[in-house]
C-alpha positions in Angstrom: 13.7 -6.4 -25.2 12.3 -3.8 -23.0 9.4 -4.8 -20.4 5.8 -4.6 -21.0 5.5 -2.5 -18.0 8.4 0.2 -19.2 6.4 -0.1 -22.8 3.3 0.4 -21.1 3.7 2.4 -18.6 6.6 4.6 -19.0 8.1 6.8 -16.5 5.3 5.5 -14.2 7.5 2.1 -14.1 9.6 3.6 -11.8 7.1 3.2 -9.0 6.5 -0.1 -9.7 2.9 -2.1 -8.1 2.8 -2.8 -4.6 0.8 -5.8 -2.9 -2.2 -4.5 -1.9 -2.9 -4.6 1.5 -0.5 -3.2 4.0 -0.4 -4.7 7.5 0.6 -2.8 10.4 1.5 -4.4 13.8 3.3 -2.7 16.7 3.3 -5.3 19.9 5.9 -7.2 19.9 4.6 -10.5 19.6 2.0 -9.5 16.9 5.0 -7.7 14.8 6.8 -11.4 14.7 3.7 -13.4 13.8 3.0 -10.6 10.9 6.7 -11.6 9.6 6.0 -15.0 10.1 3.0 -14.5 8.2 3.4 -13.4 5.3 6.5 -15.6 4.4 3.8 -18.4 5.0 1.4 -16.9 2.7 4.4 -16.0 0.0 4.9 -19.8 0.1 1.0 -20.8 -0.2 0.9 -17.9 -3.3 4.4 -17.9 -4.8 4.4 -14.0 -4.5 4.5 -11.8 -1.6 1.0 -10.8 -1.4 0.9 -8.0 1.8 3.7 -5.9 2.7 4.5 -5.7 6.8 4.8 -2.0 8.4 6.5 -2.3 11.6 4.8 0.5 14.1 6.8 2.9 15.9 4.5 5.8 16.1 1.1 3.8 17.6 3.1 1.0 18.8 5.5 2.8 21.1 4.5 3.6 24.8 5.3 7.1 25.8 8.8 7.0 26.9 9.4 3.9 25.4 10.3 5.0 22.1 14.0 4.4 21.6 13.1 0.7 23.0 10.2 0.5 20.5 12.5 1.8 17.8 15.5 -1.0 18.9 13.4 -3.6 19.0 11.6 -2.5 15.4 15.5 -2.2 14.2 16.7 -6.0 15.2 13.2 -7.5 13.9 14.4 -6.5 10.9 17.6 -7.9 10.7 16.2 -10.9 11.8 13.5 -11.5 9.6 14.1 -13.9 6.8 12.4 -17.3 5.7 14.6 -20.1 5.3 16.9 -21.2 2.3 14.8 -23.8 0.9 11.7 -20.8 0.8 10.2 -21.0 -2.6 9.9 -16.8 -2.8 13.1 -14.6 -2.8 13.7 -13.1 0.9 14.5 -9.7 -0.5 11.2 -9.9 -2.1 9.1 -9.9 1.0 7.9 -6.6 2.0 9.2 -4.4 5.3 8.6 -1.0 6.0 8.6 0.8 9.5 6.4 3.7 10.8 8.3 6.6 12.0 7.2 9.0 14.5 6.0 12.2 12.7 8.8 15.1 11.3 8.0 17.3 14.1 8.2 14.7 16.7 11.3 14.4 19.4 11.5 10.7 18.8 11.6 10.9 14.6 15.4 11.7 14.5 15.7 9.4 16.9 13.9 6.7 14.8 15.5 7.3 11.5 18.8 6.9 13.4 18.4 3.6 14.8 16.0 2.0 12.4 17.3 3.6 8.6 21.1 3.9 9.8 21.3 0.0 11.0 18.3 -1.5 8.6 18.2 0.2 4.9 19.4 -2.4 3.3 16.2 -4.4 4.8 13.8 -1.9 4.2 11.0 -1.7 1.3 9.9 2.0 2.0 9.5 4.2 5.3 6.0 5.2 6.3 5.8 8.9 8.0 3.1 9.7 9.5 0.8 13.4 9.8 2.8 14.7 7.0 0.8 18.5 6.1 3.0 19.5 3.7 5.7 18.9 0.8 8.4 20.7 3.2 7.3 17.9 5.7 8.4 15.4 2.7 11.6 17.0 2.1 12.4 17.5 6.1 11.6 13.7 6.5 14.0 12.7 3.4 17.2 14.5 4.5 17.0 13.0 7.6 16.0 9.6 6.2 19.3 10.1 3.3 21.5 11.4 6.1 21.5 7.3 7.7 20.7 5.3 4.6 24.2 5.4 2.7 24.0 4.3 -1.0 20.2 2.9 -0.2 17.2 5.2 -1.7 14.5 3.8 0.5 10.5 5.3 -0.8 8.8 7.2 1.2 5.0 6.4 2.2 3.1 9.5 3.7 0.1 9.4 6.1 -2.7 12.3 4.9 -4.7 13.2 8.5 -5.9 16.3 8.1 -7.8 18.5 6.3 -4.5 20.5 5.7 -3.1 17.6 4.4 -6.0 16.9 2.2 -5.8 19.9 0.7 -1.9 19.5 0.0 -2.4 16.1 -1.3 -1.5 16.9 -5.0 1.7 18.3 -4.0 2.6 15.7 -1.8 2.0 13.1 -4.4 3.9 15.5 -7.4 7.1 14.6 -4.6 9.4 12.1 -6.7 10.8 10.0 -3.8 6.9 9.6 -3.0 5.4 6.2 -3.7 2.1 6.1 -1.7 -0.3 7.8 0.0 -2.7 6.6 2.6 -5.4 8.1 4.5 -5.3 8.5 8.2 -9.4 8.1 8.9 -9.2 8.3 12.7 -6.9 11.4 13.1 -8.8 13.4 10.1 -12.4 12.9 11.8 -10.6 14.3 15.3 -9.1 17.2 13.4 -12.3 18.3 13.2 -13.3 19.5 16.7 -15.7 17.7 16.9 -17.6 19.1 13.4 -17.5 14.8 12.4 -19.6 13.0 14.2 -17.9 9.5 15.7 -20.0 7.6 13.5 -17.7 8.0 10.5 -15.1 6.3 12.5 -16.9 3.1 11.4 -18.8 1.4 9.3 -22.8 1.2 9.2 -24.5 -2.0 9.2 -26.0 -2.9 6.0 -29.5 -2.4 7.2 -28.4 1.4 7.9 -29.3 3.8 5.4 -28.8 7.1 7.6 -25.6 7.0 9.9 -23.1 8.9 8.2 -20.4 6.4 8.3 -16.8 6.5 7.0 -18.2 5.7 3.3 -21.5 8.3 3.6 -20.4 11.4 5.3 -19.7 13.9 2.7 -16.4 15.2 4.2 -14.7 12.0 4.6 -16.0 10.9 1.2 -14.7 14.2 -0.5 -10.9 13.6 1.1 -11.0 10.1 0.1 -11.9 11.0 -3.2 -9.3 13.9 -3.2 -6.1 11.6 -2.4 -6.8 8.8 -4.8 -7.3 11.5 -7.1 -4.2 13.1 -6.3 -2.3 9.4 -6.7 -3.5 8.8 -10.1 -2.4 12.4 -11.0 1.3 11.3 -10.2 1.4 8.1 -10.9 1.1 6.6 -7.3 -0.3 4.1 -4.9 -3.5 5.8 -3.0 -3.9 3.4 0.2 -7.3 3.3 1.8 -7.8 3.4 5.3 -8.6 1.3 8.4 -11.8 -0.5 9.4 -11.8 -0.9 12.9 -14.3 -3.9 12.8 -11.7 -6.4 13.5 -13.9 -9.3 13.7 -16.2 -8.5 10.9 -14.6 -9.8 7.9 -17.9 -9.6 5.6 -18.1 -5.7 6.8 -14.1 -5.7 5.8 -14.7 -7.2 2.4 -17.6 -5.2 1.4 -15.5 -1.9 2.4 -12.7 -3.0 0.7 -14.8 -3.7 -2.3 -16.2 -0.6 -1.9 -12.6 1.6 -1.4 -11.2 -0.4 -4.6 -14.1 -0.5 -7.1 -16.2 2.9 -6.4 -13.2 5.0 -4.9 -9.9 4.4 -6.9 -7.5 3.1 -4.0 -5.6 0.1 -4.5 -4.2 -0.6 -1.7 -6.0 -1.1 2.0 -4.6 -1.1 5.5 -4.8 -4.3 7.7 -4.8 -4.5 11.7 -5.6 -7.8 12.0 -4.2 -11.0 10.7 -8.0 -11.7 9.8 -8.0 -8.7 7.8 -5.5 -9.9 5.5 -7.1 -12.8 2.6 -11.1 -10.2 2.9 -8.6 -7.2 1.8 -6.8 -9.7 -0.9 -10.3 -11.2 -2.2 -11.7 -7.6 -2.3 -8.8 -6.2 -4.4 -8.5 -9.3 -6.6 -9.4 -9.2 -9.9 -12.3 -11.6 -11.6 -10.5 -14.7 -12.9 -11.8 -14.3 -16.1 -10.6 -11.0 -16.4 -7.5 -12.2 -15.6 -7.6 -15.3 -18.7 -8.8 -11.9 -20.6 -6.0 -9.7 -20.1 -3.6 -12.6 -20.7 -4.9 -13.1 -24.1 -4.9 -9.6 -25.1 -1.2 -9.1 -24.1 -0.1 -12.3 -25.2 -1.0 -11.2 -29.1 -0.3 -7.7 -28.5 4.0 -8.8 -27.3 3.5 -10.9 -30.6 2.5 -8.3 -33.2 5.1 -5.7 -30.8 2.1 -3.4 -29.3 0.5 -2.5 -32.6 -2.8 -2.7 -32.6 -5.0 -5.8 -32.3 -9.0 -7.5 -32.5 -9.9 -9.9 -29.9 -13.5 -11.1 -30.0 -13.9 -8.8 -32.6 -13.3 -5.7 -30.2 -10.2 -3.3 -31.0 -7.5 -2.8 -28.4 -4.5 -0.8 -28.6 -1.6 0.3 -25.9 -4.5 2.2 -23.6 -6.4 -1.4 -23.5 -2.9 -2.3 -22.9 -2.1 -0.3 -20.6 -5.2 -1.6 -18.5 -5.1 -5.3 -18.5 -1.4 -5.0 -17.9 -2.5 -3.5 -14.8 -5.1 -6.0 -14.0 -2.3 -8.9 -14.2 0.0 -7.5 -11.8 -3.0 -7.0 -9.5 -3.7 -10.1 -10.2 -0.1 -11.2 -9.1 -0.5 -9.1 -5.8 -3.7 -10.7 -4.7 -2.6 -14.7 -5.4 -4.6 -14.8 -8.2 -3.1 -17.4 -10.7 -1.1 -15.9 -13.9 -1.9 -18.3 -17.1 0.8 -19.6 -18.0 1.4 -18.2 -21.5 2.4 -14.7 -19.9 3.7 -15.9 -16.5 7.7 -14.9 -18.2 6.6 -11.1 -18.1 6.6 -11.9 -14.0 9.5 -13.5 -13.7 11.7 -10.6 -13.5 
């Protein structure tokens, strides 16, 4: 019997959910602890709730990029929890930041990291991609080393070029997700962006144009979650470089996922993590909700149905089945009466 999420969804299946927070380390030592991580919190959850992006592009001193790229290359062959882990291995998360297409070090990258890890790979992020060509330039390459593996491609949106080609980027098949490079996209800007919307405004503030307030930040934001839910994919939202301030984190998360259509969020920071995961989480009794309604609907085969004396068909569906598997993403518990649709 086909899934709910083929029945639901459709060709939109193919790109299947993804945990909603990304972490990205690029030190050494903070690239093992992120590994470490997040098999510890796919034990404490039962689901792997953040994926892990290993950095070669930020992470890699100048001149140090093959070593950067080595080093990214054996953490990933290394990585994996122990037998008696509760959660799948091959279901935790890896990706790797490349340098950019038009970088001497991005041949280099895909040849070390794709040709000796593809197998261990979730998806390849590739950063200051402009254009669709950049897309297809990065996926020959990336084919080229990968063998019979068909690893996703994640693309980092950074300037207003991009911005402006984000709806063909996202139309681009082998494309999964798109995320917003904040810090890069203000700098594009010679200046025109003031520093301020590099950050976030205290709550007091009612006039600095921050990263949520000034109208050209807003507008590309608004232009590549738009351009996601056009194609079907994952719109990522972007840093918040407050590392310490977790209530700050939460609220903009809240804010990104509930006013802004992303669901997904960039971490830096370990303690950036369970804010970004609460944030994105769906209200628990939405959750008991959406399991009643698709409990019935499997029963009476997605005709139509009255719960609480409210009408819902396959775009109610559609909906709360998408509320339960954020609701898997984020730890939230899946009643038990619709817990076999996860077990696949």
């Amino acid at each position: 019997m086909p899934h709910p999420r083929e029945i639901l969804l459709g060709a939109q299946a193919q790109a299947g959910a993804l945990p909603v927070c990304d972490h990205y380390s690029g030190v050494e030592a903070r690239m093992r602890k992120s590994l470490q991580l997040q098999a510890e919190m796919a034990e404490e959850f039962g689901a792997c709730v953040f994926d892990v992006t290993l950095d070669c592009e930020d992470g890699a001193p100048v001149g140090g990029e093959a070593e950067q790229a080595h080093l990214v290359s054996e953490l990933l062959r290394q990585s994996s929890p122990g037998s008696d882990a509760s959660v799948d291995p091959r279901h935790l998360r890896r990706g790797a930041r490349l340098h950019p297409v038009n970088h001497p070090a991005f041949a280099q990258d895909v040849a070390i990291i794709v040709g000796a890890c593809a197998a261990k790979l979730s998806y390849i992020m590739v950063p200051k991609v402009e254009s669709f060509c950049d897309v297809e330039t990065a996926l020959k390459a990336i084919d080229a080393h990968a063998g019979p593996v068909t690893l996703p491609l994640h693309v980092l949106i950074e300037s207003p070029a991009a911005v402006h080609h984000a709806f063909a980027i996202a139309a681009h098949p082998r494309v999964q997700s798109l995320s917003f490079g904040l810090m890069d996209f203000v700098s594009a800007h010679a200046g025109a962006i003031p520093s301020s919307a590099m950050g976030l405004r205290a709550i007091s503030d009612k006039h600095t144009l921050d990263q949520f307030n000034h109208p050209l930040v807003l507008r590309a934001k608004l232009e590549i979650a738009s351009a996601c839910h056009a194609h079907g994919k994952v719109p990522s939202h972007c840093v918040v470089t407050e590392l310490r301030d977790t209530v700050a984190l939460e609220t903009a998360a809240r804010v990104a996922a509930t006013a802004l259509g992303f669901t997904r969020m960039w971490s830096i920071h370990p303690d950036q993590i369970r804010p970004i995961l609460r944030a994105f989480a769906p209200d628990p009794s939405e959750v008991d909700l959406a399991a009643r309604i698709l409990e019935k609907a499997s029963a009476q085969e997605w005709a139509p149905i009255a719960i609480d004396g409210t009408l819902h068909d396959r775009a109610s569906y559609r909906y709360f089945w998408q509320l339960l598997e954020r609701a898997q993403h984020t730890g939230v518990a899946v009643p038990n009466e619709i817990r076999h649709f996860f077990s696949h």
